[in-house]
N, CA, C and O atoms as CSV, one atom per row, in Angstrom:
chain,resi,resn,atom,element,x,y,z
A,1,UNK,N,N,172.447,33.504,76.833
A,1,UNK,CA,C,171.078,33.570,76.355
A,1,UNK,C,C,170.400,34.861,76.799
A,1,UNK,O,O,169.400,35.247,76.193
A,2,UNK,N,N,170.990,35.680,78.025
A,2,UNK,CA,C,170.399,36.728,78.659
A,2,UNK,C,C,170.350,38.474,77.772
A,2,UNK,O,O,169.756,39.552,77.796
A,3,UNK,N,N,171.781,37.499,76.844
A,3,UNK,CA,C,171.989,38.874,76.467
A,3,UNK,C,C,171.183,38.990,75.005
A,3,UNK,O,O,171.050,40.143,74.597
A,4,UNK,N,N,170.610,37.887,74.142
A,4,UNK,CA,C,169.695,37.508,73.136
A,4,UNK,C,C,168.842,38.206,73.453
A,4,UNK,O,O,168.550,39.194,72.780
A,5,UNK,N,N,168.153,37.843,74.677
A,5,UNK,CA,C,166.512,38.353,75.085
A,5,UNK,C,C,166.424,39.803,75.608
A,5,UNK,O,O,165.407,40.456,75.842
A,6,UNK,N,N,167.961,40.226,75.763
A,6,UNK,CA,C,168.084,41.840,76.041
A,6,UNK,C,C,167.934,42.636,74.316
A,6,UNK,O,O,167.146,43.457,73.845
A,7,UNK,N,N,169.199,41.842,73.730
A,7,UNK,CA,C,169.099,42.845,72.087
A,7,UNK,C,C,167.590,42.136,71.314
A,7,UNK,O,O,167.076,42.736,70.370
A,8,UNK,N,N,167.183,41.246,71.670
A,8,UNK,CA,C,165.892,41.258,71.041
A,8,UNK,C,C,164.460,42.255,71.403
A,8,UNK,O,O,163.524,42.529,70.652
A,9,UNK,N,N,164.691,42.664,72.839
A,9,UNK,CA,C,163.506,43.277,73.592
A,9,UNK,C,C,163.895,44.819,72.848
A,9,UNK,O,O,162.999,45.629,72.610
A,10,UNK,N,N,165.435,45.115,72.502
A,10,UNK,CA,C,166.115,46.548,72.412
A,10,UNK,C,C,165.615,46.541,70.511
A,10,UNK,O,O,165.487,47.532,69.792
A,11,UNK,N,N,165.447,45.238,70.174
A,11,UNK,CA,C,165.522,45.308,68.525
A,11,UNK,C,C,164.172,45.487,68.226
A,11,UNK,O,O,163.894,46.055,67.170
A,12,UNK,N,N,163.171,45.057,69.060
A,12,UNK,CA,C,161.898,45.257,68.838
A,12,UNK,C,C,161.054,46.683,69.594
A,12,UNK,O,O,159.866,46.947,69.411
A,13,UNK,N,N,161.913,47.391,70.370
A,13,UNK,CA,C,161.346,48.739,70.245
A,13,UNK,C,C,162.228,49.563,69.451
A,13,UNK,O,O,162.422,50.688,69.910
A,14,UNK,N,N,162.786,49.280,68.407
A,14,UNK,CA,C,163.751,50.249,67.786
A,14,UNK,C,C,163.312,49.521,66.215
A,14,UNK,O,O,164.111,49.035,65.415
A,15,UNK,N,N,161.753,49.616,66.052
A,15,UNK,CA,C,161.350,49.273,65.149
A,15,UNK,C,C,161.134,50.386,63.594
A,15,UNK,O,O,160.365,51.334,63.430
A,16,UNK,N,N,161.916,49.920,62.873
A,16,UNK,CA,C,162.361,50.995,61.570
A,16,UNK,C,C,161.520,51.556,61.271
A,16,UNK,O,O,161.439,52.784,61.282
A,17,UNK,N,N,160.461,50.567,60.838
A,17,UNK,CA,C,159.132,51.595,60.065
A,17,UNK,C,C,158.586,52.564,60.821
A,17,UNK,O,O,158.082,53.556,60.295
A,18,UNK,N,N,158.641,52.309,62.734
A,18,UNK,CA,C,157.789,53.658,63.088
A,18,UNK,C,C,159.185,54.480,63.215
A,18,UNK,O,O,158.952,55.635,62.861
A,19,UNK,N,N,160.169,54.367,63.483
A,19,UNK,CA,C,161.216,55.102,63.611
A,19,UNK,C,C,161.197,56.220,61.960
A,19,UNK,O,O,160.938,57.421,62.039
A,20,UNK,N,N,161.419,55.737,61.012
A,20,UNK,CA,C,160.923,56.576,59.987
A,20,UNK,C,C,159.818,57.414,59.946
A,20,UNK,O,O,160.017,58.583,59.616
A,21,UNK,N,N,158.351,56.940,60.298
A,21,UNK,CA,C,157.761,57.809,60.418
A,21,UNK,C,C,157.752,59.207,61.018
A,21,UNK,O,O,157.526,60.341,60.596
A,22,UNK,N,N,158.098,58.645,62.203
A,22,UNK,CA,C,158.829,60.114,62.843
A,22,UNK,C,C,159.687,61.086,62.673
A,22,UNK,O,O,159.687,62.233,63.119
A,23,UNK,N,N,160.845,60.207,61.592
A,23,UNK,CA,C,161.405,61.201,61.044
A,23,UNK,C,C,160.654,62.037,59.838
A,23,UNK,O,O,160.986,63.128,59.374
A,24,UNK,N,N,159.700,61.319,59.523
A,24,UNK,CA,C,158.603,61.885,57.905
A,24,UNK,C,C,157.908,62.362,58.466
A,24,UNK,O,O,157.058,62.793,57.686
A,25,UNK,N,N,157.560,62.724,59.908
A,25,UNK,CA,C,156.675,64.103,60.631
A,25,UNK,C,C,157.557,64.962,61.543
A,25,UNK,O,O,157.119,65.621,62.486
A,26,UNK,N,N,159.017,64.882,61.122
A,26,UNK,CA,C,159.436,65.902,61.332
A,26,UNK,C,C,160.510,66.107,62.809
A,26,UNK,O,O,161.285,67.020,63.097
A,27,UNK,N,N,160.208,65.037,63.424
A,27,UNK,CA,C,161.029,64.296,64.220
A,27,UNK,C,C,162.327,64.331,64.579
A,27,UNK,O,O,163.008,63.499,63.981
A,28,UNK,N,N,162.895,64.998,65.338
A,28,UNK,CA,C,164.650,65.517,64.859
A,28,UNK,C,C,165.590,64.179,65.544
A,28,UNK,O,O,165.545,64.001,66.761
A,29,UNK,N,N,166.408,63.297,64.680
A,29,UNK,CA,C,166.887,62.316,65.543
A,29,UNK,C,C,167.603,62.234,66.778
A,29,UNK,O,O,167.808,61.191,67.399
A,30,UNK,N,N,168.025,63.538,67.148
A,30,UNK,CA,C,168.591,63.072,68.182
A,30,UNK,C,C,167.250,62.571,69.203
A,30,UNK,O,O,167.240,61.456,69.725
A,31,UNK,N,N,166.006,63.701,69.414
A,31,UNK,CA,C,165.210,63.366,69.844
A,31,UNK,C,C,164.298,62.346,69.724
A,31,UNK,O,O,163.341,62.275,70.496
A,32,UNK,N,N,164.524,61.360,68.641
A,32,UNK,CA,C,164.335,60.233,68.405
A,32,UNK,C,C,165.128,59.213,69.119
A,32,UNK,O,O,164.457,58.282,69.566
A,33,UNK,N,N,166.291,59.173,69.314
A,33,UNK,CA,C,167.485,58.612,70.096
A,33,UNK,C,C,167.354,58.925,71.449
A,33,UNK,O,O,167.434,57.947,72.193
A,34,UNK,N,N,167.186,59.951,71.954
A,34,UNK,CA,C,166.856,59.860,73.393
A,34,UNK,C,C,166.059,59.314,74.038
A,34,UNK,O,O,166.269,58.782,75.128
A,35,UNK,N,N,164.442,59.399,73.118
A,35,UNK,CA,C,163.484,59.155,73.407
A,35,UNK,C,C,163.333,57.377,73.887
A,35,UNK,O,O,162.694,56.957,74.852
A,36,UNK,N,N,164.089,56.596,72.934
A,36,UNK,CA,C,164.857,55.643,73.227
A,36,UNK,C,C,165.494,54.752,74.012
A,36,UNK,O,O,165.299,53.564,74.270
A,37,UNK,N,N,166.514,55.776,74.433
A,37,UNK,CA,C,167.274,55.679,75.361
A,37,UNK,C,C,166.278,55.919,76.901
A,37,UNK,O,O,166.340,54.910,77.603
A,38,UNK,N,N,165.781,56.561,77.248
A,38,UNK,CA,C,164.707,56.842,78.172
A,38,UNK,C,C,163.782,55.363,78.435
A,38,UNK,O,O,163.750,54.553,79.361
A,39,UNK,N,N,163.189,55.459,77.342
A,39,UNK,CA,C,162.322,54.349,77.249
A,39,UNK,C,C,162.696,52.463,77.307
A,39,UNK,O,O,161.827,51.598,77.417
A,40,UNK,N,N,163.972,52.252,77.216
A,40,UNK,CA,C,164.312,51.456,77.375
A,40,UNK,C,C,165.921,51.171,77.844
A,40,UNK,O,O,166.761,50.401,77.379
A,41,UNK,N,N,165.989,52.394,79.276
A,41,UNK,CA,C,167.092,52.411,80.091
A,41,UNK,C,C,167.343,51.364,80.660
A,41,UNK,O,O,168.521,51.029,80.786
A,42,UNK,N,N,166.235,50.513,81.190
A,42,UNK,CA,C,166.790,49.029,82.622
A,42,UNK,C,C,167.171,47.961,81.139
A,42,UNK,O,O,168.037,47.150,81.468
A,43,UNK,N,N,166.831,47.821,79.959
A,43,UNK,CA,C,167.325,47.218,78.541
A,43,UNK,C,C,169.342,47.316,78.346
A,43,UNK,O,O,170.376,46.649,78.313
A,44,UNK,N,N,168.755,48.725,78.268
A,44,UNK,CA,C,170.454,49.485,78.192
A,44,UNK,C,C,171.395,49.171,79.170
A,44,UNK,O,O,172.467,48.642,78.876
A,45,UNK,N,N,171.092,49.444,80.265
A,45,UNK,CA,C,171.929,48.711,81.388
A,45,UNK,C,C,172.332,47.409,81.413
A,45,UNK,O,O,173.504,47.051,81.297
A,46,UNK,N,N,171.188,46.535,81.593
A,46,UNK,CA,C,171.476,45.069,81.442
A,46,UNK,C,C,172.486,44.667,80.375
A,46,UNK,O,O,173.536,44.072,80.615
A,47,UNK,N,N,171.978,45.129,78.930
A,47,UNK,CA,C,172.915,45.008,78.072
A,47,UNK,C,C,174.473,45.249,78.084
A,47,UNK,O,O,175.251,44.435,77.587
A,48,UNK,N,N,175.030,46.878,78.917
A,48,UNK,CA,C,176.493,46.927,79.123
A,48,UNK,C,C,176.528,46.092,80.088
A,48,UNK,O,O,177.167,46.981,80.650
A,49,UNK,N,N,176.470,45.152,80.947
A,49,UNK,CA,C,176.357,45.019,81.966
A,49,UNK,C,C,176.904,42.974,81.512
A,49,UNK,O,O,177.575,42.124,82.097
A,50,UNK,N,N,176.226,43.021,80.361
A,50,UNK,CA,C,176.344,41.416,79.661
A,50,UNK,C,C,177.988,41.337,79.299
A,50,UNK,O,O,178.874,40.534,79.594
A,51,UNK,N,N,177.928,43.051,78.208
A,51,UNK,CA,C,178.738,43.080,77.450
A,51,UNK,C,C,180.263,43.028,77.538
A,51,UNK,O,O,180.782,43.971,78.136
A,52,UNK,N,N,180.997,42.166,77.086
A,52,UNK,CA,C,182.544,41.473,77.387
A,52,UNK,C,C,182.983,42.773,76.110
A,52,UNK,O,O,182.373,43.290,75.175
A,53,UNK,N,N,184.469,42.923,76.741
A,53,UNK,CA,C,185.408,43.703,75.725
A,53,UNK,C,C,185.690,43.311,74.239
A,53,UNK,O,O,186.203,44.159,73.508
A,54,UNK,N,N,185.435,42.278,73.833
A,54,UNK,CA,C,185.309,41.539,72.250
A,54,UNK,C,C,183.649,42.126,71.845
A,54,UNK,O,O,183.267,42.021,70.679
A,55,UNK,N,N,183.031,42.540,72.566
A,55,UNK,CA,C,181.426,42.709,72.353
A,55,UNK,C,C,181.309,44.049,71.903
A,55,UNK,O,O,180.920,44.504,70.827
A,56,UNK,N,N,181.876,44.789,73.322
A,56,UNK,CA,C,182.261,46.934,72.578
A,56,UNK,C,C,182.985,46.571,71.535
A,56,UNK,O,O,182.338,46.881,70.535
A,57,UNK,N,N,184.169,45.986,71.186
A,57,UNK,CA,C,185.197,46.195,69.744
A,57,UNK,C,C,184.112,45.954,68.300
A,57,UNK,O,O,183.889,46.604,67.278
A,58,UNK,N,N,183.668,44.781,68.820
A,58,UNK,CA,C,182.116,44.390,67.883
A,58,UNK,C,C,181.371,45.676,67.252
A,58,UNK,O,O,181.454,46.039,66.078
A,59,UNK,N,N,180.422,46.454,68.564
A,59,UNK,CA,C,179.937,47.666,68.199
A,59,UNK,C,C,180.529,48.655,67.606
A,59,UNK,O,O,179.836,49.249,66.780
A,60,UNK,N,N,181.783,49.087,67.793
A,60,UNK,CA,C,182.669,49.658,67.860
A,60,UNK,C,C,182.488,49.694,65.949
A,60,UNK,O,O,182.089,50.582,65.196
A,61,UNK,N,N,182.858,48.669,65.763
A,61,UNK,CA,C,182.938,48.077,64.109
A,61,UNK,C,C,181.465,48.177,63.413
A,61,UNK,O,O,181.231,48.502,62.249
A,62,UNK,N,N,180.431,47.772,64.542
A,62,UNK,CA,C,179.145,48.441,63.489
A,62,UNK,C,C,179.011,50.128,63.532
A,62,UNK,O,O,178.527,50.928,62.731
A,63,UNK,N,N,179.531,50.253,64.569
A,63,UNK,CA,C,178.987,51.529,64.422
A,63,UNK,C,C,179.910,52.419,63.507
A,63,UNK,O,O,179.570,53.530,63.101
A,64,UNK,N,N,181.402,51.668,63.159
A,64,UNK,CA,C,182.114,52.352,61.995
A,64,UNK,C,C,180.944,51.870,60.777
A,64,UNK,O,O,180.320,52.726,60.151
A,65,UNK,N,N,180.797,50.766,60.601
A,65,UNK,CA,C,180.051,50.102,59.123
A,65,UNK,C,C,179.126,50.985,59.214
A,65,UNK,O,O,179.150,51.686,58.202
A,66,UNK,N,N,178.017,51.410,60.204
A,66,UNK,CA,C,176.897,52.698,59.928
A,66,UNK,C,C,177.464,53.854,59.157
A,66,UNK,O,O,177.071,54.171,58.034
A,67,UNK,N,N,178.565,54.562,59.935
A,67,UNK,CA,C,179.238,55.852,59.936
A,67,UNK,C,C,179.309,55.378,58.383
A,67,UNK,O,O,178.665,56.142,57.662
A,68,UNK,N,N,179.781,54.566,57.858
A,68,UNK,CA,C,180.289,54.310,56.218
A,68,UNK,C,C,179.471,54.187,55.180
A,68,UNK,O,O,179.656,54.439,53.989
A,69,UNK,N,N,178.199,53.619,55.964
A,69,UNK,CA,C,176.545,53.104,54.786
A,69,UNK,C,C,176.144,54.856,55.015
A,69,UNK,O,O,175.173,55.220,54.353
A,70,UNK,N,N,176.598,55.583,55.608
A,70,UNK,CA,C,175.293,57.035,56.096
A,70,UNK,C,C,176.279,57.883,54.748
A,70,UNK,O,O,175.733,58.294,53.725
A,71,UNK,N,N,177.438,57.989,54.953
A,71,UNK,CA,C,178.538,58.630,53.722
A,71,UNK,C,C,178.114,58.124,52.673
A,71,UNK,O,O,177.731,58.957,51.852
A,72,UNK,N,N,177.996,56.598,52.242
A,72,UNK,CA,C,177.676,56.392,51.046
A,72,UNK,C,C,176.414,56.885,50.593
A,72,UNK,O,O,176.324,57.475,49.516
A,73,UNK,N,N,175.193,56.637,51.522
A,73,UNK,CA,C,174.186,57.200,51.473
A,73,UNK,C,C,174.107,58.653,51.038
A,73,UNK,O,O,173.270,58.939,50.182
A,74,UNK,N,N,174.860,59.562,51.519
A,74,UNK,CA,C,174.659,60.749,51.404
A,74,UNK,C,C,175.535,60.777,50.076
A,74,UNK,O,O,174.784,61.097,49.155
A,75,UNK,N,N,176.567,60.608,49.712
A,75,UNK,CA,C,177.309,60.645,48.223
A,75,UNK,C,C,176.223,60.265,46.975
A,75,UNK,O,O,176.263,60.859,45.898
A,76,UNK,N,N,175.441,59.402,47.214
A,76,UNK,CA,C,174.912,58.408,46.276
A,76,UNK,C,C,173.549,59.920,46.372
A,76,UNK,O,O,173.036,60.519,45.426
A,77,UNK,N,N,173.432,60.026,47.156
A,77,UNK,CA,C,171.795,61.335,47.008
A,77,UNK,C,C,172.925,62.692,46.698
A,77,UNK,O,O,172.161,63.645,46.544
A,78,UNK,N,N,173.743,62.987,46.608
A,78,UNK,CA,C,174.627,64.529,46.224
A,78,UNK,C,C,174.264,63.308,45.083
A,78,UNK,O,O,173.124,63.633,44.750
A,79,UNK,N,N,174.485,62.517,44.580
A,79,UNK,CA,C,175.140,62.344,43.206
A,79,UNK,C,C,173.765,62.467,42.321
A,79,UNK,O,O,173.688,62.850,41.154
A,80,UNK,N,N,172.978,62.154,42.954
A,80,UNK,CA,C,171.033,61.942,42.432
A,80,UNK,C,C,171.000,63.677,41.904
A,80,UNK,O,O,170.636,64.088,40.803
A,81,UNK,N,N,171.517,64.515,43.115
A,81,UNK,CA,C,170.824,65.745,43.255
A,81,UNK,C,C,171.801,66.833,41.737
A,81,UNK,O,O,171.412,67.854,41.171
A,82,UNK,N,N,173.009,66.083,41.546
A,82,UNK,CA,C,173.549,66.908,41.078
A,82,UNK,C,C,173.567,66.485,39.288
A,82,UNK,O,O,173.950,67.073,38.277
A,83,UNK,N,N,172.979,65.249,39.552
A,83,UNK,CA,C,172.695,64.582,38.274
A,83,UNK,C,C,170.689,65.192,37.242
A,83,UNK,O,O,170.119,65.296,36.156
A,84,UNK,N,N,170.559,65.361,38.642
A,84,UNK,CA,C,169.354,65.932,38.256
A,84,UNK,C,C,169.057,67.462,38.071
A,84,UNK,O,O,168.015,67.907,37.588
A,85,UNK,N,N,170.414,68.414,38.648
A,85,UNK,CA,C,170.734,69.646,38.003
A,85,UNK,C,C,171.113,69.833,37.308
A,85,UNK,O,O,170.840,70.975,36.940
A,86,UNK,N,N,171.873,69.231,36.582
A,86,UNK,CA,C,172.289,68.933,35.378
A,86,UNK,C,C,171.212,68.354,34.386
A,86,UNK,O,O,171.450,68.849,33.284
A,87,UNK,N,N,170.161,67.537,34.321
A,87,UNK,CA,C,168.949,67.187,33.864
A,87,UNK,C,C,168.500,68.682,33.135
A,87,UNK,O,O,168.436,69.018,31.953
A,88,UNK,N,N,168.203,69.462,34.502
A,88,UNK,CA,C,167.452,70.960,34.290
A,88,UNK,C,C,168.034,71.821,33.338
A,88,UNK,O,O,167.591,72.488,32.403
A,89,UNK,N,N,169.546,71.553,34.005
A,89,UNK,CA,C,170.619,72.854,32.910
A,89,UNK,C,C,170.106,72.589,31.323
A,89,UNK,O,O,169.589,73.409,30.564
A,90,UNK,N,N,170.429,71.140,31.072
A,90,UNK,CA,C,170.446,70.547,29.879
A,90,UNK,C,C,169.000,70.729,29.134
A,90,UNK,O,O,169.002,70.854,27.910
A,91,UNK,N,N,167.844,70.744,29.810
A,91,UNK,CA,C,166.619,71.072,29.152
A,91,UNK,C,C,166.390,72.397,29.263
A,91,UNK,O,O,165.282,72.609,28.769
A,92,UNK,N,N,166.999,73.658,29.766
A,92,UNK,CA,C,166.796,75.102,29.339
A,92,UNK,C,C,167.632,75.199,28.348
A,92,UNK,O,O,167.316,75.922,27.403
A,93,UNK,N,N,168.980,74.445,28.332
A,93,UNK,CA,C,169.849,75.099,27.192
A,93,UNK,C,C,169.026,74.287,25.911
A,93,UNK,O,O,169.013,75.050,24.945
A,94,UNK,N,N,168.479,73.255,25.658
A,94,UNK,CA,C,167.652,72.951,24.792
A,94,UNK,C,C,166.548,73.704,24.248
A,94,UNK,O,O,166.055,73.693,23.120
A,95,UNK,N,N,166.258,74.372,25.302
A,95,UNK,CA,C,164.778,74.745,25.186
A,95,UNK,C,C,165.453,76.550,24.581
A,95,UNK,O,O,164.878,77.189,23.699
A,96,UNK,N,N,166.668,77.021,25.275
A,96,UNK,CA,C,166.720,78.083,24.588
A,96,UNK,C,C,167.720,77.835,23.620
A,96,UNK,O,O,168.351,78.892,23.644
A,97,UNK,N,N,168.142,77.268,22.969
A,97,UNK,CA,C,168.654,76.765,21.298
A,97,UNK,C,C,167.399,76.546,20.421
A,97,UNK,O,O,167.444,76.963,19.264
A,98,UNK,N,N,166.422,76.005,20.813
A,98,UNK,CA,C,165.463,75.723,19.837
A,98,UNK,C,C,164.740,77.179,19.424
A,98,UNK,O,O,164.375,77.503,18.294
A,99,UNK,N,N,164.644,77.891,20.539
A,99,UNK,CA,C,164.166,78.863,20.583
A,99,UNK,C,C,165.091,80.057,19.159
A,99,UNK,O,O,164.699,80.684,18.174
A,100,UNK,N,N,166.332,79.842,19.795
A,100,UNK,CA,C,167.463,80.519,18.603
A,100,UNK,C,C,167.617,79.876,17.366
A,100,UNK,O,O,168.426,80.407,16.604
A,101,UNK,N,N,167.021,78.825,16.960
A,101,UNK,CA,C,167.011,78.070,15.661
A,101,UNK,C,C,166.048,78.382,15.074
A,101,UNK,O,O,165.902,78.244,13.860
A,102,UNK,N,N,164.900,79.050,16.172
A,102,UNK,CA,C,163.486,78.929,15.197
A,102,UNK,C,C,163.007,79.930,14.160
A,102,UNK,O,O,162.464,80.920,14.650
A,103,UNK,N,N,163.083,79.894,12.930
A,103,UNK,CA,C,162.812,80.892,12.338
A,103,UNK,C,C,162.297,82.098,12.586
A,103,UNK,O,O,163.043,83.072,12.484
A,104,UNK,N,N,160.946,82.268,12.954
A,104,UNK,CA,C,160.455,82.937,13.196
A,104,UNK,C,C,160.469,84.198,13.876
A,104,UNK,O,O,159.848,85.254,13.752
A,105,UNK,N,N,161.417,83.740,14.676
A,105,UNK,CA,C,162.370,84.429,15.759
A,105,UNK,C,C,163.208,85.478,15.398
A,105,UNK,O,O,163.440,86.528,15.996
A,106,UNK,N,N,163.742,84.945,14.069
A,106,UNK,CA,C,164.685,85.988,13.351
A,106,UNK,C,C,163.287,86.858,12.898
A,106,UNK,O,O,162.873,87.934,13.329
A,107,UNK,N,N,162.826,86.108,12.034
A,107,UNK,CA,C,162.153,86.997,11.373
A,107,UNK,C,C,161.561,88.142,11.486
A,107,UNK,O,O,161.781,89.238,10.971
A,108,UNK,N,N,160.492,87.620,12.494
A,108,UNK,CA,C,160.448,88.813,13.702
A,108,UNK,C,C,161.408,89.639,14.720
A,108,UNK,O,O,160.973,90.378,15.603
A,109,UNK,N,N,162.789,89.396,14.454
A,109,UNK,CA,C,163.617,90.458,14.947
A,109,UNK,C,C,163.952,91.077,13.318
A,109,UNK,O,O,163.204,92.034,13.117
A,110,UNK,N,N,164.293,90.974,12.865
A,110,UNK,CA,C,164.267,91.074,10.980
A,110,UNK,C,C,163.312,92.490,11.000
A,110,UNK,O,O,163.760,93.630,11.120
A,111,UNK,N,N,161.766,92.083,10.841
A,111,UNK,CA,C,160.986,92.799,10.568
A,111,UNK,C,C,160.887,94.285,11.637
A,111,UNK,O,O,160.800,95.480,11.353
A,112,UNK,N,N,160.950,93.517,13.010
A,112,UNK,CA,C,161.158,95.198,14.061
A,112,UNK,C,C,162.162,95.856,13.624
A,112,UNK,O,O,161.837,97.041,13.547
A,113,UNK,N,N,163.246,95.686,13.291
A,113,UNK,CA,C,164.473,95.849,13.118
A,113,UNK,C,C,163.641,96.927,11.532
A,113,UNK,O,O,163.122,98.028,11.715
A,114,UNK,N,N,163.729,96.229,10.107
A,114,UNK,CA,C,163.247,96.571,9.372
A,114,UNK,C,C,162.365,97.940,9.418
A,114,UNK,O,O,162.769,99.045,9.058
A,115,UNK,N,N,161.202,97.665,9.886
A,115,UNK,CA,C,160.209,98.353,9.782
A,115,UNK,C,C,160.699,99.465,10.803
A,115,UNK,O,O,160.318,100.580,10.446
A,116,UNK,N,N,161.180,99.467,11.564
A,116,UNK,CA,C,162.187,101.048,12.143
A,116,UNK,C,C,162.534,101.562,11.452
A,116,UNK,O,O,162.389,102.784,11.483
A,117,UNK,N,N,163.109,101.022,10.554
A,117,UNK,CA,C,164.269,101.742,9.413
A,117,UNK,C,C,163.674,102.505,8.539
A,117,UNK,O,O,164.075,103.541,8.010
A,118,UNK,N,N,162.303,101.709,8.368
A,118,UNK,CA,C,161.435,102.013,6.759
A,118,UNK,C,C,160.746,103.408,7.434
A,118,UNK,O,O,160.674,104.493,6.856
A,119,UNK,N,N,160.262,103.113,8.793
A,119,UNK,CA,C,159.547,104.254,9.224
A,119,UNK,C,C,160.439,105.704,9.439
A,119,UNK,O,O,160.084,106.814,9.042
A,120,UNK,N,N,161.541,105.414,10.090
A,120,UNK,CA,C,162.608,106.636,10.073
A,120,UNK,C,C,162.645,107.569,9.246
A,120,UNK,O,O,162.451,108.781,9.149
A,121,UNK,N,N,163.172,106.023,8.245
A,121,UNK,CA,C,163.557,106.870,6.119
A,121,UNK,C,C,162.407,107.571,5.883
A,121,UNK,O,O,162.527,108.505,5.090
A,122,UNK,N,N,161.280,107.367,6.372
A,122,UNK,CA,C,159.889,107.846,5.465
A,122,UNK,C,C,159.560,108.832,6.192
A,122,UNK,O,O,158.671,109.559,5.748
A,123,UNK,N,N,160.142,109.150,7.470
A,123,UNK,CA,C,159.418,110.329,8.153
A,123,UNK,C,C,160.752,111.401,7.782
A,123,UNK,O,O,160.423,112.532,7.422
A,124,UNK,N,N,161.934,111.150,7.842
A,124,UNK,CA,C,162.603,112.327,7.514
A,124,UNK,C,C,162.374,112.304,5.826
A,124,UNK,O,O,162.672,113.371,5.291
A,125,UNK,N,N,161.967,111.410,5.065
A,125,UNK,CA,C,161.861,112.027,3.852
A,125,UNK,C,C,160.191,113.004,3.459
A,125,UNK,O,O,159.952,113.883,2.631
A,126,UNK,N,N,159.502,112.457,4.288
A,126,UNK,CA,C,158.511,114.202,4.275
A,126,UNK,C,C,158.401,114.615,4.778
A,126,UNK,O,O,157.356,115.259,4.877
A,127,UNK,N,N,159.729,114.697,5.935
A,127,UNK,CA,C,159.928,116.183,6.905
A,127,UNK,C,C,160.833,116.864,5.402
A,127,UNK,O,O,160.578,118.026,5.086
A,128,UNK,N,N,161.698,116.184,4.693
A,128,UNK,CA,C,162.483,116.619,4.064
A,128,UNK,C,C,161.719,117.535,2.889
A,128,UNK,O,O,161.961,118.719,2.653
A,129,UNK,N,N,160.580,116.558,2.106
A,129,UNK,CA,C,159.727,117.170,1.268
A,129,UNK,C,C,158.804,118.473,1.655
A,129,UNK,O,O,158.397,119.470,1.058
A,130,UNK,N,N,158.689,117.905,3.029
A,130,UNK,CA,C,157.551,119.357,3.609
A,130,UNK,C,C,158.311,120.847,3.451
A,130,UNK,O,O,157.859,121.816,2.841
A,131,UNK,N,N,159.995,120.736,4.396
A,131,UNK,CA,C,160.777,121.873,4.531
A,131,UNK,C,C,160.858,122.467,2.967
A,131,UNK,O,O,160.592,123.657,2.798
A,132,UNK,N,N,161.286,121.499,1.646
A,132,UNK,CA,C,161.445,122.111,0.596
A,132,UNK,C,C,160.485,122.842,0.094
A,132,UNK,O,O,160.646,124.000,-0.289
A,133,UNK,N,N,159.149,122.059,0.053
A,133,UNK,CA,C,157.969,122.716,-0.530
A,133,UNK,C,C,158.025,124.474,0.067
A,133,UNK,O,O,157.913,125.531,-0.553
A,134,UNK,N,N,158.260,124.160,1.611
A,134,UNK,CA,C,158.018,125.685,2.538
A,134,UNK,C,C,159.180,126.476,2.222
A,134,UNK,O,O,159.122,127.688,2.429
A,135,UNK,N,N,160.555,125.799,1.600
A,135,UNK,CA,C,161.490,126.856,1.569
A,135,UNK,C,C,161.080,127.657,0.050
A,135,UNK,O,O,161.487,128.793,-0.195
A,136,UNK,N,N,160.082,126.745,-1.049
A,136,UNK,CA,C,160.367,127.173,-2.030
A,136,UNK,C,C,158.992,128.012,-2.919
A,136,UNK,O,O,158.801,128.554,-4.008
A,137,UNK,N,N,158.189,127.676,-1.567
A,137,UNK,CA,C,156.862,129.121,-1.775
A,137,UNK,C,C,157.075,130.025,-0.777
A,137,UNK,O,O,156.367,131.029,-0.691
């Protein structure tokens, strides 16, 4: 029963919601974990102190099952992050196809394009007219 009223006293200062907060102001965990550990050392003691060799193999096994929920955790957010770069890719290449479909677009490369040409032709043809007139008075 001694060792109940130890992981209950250890479960109720290792309370999630403020434990998060601290990490959401920035909080670096290890220094969250120490802080912890400090604060509820004569807890910690008592507890190894309960604890039979079937009890560490126990921890032993949550603390693999953590190590395994923190991997999945982190796979499952790469998979968010890379699903949602892909989101982005997919709405610029949309956004610049529509852009290359849109008429206007040509048109107005059409017309710059064009109107270079028209202006060129028209300036060497009365540079051309000017020189003749001057070669032929």
């Amino acid at each position: 029963m001694r060792i109940r009223n130890v992981l209950n006293s250890l479960d109720n200062s290792w309370e999630r919601d403020n434990i998060l907060l601290k990490i959401k102001n920035g909080i670096d965990s290890d220094v969250i974990v120490n802080e912890f550990l400090i604060n509820n050392q004569e807890q910690i003691n008592e507890l190894n102190s309960l604890l039979r060799p079937e009890d560490i193999d126990l921890l032993n096994q949550i603390e693999q099952l953590s190590n395994c929920e923190s991997k999945l955790i982190n796979k499952i957010n790469n998979l968010n992050y890379l699903k949602n770069n892909e989101k982005d890719r997919t709405t610029n290449e949309n956004k610049i196809s529509i852009s290359n479909r849109f008429p206007t677009n040509r048109i107005s490369l059409f017309m710059v394009n064009w109107s270079n040409k028209v202006l060129v032709i028209a300036l060497l043809t009365i540079s051309a007219i000017a020189l003749t007139k001057q070669a032929w008075a």
